[in-house]
C-alpha positions as CSV (number, residue, x, y, z in Angstrom):
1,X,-15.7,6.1,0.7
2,X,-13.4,8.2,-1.6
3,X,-9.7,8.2,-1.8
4,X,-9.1,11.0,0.5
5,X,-11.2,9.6,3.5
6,X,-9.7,6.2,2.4
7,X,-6.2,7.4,3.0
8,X,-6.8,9.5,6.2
9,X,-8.2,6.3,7.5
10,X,-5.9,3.7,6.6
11,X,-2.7,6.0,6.7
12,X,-3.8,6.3,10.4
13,X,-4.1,2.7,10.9
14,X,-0.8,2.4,9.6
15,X,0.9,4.8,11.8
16,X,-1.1,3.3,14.5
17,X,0.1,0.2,14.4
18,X,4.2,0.6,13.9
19,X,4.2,3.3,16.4
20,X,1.8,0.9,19.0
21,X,5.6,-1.0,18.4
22,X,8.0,0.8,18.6
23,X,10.7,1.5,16.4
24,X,11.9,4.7,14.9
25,X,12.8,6.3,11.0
26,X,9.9,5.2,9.5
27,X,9.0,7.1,6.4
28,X,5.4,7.3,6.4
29,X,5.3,9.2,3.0
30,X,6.5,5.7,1.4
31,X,3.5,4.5,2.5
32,X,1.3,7.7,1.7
33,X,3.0,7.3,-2.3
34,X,1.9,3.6,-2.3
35,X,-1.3,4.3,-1.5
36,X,-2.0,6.3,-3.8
37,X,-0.4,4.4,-6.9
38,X,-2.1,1.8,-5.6
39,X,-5.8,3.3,-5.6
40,X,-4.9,4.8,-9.1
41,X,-3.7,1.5,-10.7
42,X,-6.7,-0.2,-9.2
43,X,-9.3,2.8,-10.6
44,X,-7.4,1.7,-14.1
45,X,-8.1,-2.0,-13.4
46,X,-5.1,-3.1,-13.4
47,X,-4.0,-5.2,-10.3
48,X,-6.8,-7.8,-9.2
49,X,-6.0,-8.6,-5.6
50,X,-8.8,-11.0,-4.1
51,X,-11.0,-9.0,-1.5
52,X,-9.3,-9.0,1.6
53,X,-10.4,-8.2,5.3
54,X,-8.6,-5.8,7.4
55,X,-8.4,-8.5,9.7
56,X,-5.5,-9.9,7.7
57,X,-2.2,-9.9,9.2
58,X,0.6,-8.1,7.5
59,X,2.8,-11.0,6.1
60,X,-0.6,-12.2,4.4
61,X,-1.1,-9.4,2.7
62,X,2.5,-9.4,1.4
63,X,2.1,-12.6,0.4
64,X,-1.3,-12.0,-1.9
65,X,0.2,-9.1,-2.8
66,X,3.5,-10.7,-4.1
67,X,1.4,-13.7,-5.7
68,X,-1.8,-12.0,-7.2
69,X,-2.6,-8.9,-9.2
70,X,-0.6,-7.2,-12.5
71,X,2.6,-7.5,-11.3
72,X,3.8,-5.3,-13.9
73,X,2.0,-2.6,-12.8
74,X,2.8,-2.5,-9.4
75,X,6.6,-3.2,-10.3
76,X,6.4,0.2,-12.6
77,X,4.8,1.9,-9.7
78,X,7.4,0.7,-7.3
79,X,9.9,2.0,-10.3
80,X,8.0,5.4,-10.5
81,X,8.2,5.6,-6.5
82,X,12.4,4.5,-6.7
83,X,13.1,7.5,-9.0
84,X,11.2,10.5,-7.2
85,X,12.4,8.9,-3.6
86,X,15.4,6.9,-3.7
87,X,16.2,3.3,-2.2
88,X,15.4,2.8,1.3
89,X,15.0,0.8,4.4
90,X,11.8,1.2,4.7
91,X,10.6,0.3,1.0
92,X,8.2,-1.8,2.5
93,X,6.1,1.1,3.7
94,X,5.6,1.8,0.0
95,X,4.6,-2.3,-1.1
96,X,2.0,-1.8,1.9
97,X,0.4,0.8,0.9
98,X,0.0,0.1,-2.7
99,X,-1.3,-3.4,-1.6
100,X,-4.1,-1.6,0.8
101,X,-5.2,0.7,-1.2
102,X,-6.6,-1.9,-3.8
103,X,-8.1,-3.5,-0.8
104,X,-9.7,-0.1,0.0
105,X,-10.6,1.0,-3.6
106,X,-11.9,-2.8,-3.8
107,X,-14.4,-2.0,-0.2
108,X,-16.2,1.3,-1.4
């Protein structure tokens, strides 16, 4: 699977989920820019996150994503992502999907 099926799939996931509970100004684009950081950065070998199911739960993944990987290059990415969009709330949305797309780039 490619990036762009890759991203329609998890992306939808995603949205899936958080609207399943409720809740309300999320900004799904954080997520959408992680991803695709993420997916780039892995293409260029740079984070190495162990292979992960998508049976993990969400504070897992934050964890190996905090404690694993090039943390330099997800911290520039994050950096990248604070210039073109601002701080926000929902920064999170951007940490998530940086941290699933090198589980996705890692399952094709």
């Amino acid at each position: 699977m490619g990036f762009d099926e890759s991203l329609r799939e998890w992306r939808g996931r995603h949205i899936a989920y958080w609207q399943e509970r409720g809740g309300s100004g999320y900004e799904w684009d954080r997520y959408t820019d992680g991803f695709t950081k993420g997916w780039r950065d892995a293409a260029n070998g740079k984070p190495r996150l162990p292979k992960l199911s998508r049976e993990n739960n969400l504070k897992y993944l934050f964890f190996l994503a905090g404690q694993c990987g090039n943390e330099q290059a997800k911290n520039q990415s994050r950096a990248e992502h604070l210039v073109a969009h601002g701080p926000s709330d929902h920064l999170w949305q951007f940490d998530h999907g940086y941290s699933e797309a090198i589980t996705a780039f890692q399952e094709q």
